[in-house]
C-alpha positions in Angstrom: 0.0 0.0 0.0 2.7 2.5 0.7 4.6 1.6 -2.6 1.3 2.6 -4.5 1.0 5.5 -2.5 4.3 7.0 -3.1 4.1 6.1 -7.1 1.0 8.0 -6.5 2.5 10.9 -5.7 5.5 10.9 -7.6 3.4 10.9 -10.8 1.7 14.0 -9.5 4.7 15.8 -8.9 5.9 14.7 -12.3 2.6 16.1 -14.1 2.7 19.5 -11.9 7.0 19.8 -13.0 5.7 19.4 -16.6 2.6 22.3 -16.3 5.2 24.3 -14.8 7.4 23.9 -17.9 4.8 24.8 -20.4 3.9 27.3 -19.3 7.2 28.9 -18.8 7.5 28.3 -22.1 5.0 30.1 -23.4 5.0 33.2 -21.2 8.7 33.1 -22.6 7.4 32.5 -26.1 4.8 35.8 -25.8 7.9 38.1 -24.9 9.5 37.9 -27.6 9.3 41.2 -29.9 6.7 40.7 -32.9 7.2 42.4 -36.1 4.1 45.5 -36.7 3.2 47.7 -39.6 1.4 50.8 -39.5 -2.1 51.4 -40.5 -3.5 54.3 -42.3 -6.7 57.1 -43.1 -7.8 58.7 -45.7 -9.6 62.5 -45.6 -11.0 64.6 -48.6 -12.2 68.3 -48.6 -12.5 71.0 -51.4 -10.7 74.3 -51.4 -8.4 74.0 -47.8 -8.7 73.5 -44.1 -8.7 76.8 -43.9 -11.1 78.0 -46.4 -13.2 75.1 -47.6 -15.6 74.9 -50.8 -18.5 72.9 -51.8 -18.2 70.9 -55.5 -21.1 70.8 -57.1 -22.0 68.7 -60.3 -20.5 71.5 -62.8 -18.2 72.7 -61.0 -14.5 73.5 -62.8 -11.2 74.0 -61.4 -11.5 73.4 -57.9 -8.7 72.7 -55.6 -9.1 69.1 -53.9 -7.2 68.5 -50.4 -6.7 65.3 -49.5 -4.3 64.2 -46.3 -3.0 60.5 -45.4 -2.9 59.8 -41.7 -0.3 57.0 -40.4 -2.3 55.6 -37.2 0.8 53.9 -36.1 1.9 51.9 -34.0 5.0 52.3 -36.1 6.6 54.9 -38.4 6.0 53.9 -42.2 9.5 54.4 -44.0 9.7 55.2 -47.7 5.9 56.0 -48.1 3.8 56.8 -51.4 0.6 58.4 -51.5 -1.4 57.9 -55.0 -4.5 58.9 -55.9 -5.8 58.6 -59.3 -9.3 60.2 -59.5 -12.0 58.4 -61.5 -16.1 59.7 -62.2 -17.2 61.6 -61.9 -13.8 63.4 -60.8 -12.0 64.9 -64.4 -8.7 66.4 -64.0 -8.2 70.3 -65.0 -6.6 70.2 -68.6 -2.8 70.1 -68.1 -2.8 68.5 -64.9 -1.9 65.4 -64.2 -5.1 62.2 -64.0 -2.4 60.5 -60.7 -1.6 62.7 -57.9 1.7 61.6 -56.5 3.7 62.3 -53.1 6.6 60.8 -51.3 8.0 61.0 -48.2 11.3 59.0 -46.8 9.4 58.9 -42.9 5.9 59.5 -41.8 5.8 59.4 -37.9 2.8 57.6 -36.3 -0.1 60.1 -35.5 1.2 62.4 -38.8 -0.5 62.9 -41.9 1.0 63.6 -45.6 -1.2 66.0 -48.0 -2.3 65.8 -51.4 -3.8 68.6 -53.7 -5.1 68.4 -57.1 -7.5 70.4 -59.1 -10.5 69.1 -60.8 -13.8 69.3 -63.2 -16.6 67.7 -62.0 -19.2 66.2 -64.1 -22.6 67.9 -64.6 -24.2 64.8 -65.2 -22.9 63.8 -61.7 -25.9 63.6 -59.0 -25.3 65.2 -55.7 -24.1 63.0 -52.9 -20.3 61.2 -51.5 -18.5 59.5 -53.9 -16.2 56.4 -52.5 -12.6 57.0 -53.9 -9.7 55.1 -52.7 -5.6 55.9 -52.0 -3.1 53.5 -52.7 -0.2 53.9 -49.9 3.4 52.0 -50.4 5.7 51.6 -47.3 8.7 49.6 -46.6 9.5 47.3 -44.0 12.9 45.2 -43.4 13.4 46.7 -47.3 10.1 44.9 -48.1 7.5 46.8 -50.0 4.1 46.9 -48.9 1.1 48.7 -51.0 -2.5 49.1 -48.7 -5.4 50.7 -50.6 -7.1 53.3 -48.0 -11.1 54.3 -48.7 -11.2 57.6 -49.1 -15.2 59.5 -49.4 -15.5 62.6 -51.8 -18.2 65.4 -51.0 -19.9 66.2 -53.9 -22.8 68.1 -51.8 -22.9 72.0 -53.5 -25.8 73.1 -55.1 -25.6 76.7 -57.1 -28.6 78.3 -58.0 -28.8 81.8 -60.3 -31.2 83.8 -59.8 -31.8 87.4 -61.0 -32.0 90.0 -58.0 -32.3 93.0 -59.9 -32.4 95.0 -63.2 -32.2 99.1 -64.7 -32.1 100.4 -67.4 -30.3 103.7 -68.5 -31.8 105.9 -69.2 -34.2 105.2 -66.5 -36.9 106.4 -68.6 -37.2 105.3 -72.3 -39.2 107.1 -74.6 -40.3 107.1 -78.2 -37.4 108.3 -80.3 -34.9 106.8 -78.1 -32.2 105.0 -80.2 -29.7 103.7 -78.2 -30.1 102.3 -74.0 -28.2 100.0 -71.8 -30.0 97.1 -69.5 -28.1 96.1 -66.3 -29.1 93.1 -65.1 -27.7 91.3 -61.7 -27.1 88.2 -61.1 -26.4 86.6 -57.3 -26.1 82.9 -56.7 -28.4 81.9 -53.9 -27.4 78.2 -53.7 -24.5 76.5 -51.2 -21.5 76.4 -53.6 -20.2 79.0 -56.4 -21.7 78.8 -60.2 -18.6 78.1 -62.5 -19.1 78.7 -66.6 -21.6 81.5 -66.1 -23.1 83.0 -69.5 -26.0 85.5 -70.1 -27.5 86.3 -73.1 -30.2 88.8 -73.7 -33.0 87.5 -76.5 -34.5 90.7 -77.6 -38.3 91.7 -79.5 -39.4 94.8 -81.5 -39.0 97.9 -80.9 -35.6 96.4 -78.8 -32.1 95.1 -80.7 -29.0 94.4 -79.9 -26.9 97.6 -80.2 -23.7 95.7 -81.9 -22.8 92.5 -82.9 -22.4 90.5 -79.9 -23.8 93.0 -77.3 -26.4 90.3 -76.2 -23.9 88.1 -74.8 -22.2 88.1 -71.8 -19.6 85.6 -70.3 -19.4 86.3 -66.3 -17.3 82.7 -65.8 -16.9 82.6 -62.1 -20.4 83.4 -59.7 -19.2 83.5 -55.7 -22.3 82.6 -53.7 -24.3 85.7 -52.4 -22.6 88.5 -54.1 -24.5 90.0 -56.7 -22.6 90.7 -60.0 -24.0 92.8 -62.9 -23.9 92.5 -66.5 -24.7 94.6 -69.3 -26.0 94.6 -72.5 -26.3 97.7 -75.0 -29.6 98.1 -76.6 -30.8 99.6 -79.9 -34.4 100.6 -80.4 -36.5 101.4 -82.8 -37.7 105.1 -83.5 -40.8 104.8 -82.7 -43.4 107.5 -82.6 -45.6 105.8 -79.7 -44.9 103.8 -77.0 -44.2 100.2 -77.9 -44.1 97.7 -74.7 -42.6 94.5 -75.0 -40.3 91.6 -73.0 -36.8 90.3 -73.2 -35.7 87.1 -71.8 -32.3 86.6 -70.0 -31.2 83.1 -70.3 -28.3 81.9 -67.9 -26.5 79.1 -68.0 -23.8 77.5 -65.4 -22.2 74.8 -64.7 -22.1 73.2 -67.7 -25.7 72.3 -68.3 -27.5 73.8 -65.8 -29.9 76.9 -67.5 -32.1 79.4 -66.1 -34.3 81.9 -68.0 -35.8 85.0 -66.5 -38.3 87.5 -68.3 -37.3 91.3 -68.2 -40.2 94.2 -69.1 -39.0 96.9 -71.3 -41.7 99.8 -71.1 -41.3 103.1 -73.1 -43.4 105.9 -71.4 -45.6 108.3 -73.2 -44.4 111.2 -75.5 -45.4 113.9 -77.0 -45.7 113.7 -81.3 -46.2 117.2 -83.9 -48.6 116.9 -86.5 -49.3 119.6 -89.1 -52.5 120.3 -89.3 -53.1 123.6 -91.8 -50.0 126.2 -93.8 -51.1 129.7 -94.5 -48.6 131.5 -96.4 -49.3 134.2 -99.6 -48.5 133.7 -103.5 -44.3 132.5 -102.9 -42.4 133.4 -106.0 -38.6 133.4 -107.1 -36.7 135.9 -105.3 -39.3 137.0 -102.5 -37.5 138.9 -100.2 -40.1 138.9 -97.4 -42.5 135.7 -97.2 -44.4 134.4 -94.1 -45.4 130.9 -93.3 -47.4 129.8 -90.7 -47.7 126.2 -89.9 -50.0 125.3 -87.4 -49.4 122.1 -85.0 -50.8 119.7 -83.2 -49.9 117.3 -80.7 -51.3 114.1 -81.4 -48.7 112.1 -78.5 -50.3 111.7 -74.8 -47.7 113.6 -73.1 -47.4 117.3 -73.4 -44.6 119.0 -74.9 -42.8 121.5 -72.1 -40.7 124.8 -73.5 -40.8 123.5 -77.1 -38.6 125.5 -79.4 -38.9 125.5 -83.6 -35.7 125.9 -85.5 -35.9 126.6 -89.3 -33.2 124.4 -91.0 -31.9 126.8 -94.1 -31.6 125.4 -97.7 -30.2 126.4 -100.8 -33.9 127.6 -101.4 -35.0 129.0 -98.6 -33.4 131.6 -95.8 -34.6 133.2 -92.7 -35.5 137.0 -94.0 -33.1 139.5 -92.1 -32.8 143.1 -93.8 -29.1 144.2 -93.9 -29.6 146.7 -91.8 -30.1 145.2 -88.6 -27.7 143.1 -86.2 -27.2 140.3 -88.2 -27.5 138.6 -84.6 -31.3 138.6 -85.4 -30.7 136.2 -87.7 -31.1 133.6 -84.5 -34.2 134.8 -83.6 -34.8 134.9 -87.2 -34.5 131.0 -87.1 -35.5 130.1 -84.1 -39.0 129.8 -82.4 -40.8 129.5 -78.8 -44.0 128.3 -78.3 -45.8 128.1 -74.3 -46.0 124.2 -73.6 -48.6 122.6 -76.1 -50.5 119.8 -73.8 -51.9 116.7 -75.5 -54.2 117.8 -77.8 -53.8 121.0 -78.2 -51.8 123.4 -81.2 -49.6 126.0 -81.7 -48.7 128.4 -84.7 -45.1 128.3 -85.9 -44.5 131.9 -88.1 -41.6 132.5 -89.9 -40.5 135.2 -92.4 -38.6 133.6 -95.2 -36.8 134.7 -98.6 -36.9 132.8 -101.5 -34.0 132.0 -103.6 -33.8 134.0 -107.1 -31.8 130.5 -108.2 -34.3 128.3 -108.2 -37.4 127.1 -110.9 -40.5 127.1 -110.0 -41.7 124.4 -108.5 -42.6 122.4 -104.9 -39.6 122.5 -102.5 -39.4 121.4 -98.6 -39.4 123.7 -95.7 -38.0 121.8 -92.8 -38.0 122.7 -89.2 -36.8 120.8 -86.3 -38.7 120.7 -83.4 -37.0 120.5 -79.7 -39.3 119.9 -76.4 -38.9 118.4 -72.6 -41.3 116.3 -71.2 -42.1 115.6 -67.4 -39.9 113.0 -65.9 -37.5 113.3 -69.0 -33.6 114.1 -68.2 -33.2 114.5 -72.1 -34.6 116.3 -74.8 -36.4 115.2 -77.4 -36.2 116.4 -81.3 -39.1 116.0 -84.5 -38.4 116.8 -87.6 -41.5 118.2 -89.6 -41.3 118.9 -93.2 -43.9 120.9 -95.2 -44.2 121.5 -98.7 -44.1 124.8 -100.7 -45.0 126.1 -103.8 -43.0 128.8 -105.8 -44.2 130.4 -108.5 -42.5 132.5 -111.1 -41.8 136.2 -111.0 -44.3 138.6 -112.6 -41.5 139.3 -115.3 -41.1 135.2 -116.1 -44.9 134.7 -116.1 -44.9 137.7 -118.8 -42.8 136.2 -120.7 -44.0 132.8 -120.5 -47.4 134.5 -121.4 -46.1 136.5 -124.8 -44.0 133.5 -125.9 -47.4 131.4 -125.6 -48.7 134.2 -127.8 -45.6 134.1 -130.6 -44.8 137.9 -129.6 -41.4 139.2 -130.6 -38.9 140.8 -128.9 -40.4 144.6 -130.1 -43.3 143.7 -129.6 -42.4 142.1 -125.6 -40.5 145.6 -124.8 -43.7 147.7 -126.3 -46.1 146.0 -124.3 -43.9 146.6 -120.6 -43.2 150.2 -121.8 -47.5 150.3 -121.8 -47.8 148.9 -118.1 -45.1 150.4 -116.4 -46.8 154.0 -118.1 -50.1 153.3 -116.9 -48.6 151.7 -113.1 -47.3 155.3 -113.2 -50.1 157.0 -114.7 -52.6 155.0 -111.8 -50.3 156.3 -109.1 -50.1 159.9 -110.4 -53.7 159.9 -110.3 -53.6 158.7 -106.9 -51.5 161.6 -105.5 -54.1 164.3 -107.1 -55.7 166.2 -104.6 -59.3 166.4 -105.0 -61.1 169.6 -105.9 
């Protein structure tokens, strides 16, 4: 019994030596140093820590910052960041598609930066686009390559809008050729508008004033801040007002397009019509003719301080005897009326000589009206024309007559030696006192 007892206990004391051993063994075997790599994070952001952007689909040439973090445990020796954009990511013409860095150490808990500069897509929808990084490091001289997720925002949304318009003149009237239409554009949205273009589509009486004045390029649009662009503007001369609507198309972002409607009113405005001429028998060489045209205005605004300038021709002249100043030849030529409301009319009298040049016949008289209106801050001008007739002299209807008549030269001078005698006998006559 005591033999058993003992080989008992001996193989206990065997098996308790031998649990010992292992695990001496392995606490031994867990303290030896284990070979570790580092591990590694990927951020993305548009524009800079300090001042970042939002892409939007459309946008063009923005800056894209992207930093590699080393998480440790370990420093990562000869590392290599690349990233090689794909959709809807397109890189700026003349950069490169791969955006490369190196660096001999990157310390655990230190990052490594990346920039490039890109076009996104306009056909790209809003949202975060998963990208990726591909990081080589070294360890024992072996190369390692990890591929790190990286997420893109793609979260901007620009949106033009038109915050205000003028036109200059502020007021546009009938007979105004040329004007100017400022529009302003702001972009309301969350990220900037990049390819911005404007163009003006125009209707009658309105026109572009040159070749290309209905198109504007503006390019970049920063978010809030209104910029304004301008378009010159013909118009029509018209004699009423003529209302109508242009259209101011925008477009952005490559595809994106906006249209807004624009009212272009022309106020009211006076308009001279000749309504009656009184003048006497005109003939070549009249020294001393009146005409008197009479006006009306036929417009719906009344013509303030309107003032009548006869426009000389080789036929006729303002009449100023060459006695007088020949200063008075300006009042000679020029004429003030009191306002004419809508409506109403005013006499235009001038004295006129008639060229000794000229045949009979119908020639022009031309004066150029010159008014202000209420509201206007520039004149306006009319031109009115009326049509006069000359006749001959007494001497060329004479002889017209007699060579009707087949009279010879005797007989021509016979017959004016008979008038002018009794002209002179009817104004002796005249001077005879009576008895």
């Amino acid at each position: 019994m005591k033999e058993n007892y003992r080989c008992l206990m001996l193989a206990r004391f065997l098996a308790l030596a031998l649990l010992v051993c292992f695990l001496a063994g392995a606490m031994a075997v867990s303290a030896l140093p284990v070979s570790a790599q580092p591990s590694f994070e990927a951020t993305a952001l548009w524009g800079s820590p300090q001042s970042q952007l939002l892409a939007a689909p459309g946008s063009t040439s923005l800056p894209l910052y992207l930093a590699v973090y080393n998480l440790g445990p370990v420093p990562a020796q000869g590392l290599s960041a690349n990233f090689t954009a794909s959709y809807p990511l397109v890189p700026v013409r003349g950069e490169s598609k791969s955006v490369i860095t190196k660096v001999p150490l990157l310390p655990a808990g230190s990052d490594v930066v990346l920039i490039g500069y890109y076009n996104v897509s306009s056909s790209a929808q809003v949202g975060v686009y998963n990208q990726s990084v591909r990081v080589s490091f070294l360890e024992e001289n072996v190369s390692f390559t990890v591929t790190v997720p990286i997420e893109i925002p793609i979260l901007g949304n620009p949106l033009v809008s038109l915050s205000a318009y003028s036109y200059t003149p502020s007021e546009i009237y009938p007979g105004y050729t040329r004007a100017a239409l400022t529009a302003y554009l702001v972009d309301s949205g969350s990220s900037p508008a990049a390819n911005v273009k404007a163009r003006l589509s125009t209707s009658y009486p309105v026109y572009p004033a040159y070749n290309g004045s209905n198109s504007v390029t503006v390019g970049y649009l920063p978010v809030g801040e209104p910029v304004p662009v301008n378009f010159a503007l013909g118009i029509v001369n018209t004699t009423s007002g003529v209302n109508t609507t242009l259209y101011l198309t925008v477009s952005y972002n490559n595809g994106r397009a906006t249209t807004f409607s624009i009212p272009f009113v022309e106020g009211t405005k006076a308009n001279l019509q000749v309504v009656a001429i009184y003048t006497p028998t005109m003939r070549v060489g009249d020294g001393a003719d009146y005409v008197t045209i009479t006006l009306r205005n036929t417009g719906s605004a009344a013509a303030l301080l309107p003032v009548f300038t006869l426009l000389p021709s080789n036929v006729f002249q303002p009449s100023v005897p060459s006695s007088e100043n020949p200063l008075l030849a300006i009042l000679a030529v020029n004429v003030t009326s009191n306002s004419i409301p809508a409506g109403s009319e005013t006499n235009v009298t001038y004295v006129i000589q008639v060229s000794p040049n000229i045949p009979e016949g119908t020639y022009p008289l031309t004066i150029l009206a010159t008014w202000r209106q209420q509201g206007s801050t520039m004149p306006f001008y009319q031109e009115i024309s009326v049509n006069l007739n000359v006749h001959p002299t007494l001497l060329q209807s004479l002889l017209t007559f007699t060579s009707i008549l087949g009279l010879n030269a005797f007989e021509i001078v016979l017959i004016l030696v008979i008038v002018v005698l009794l002209i002179a006998l009817g104004a002796s006559a005249r001077r005879k006192p009576a008895r």
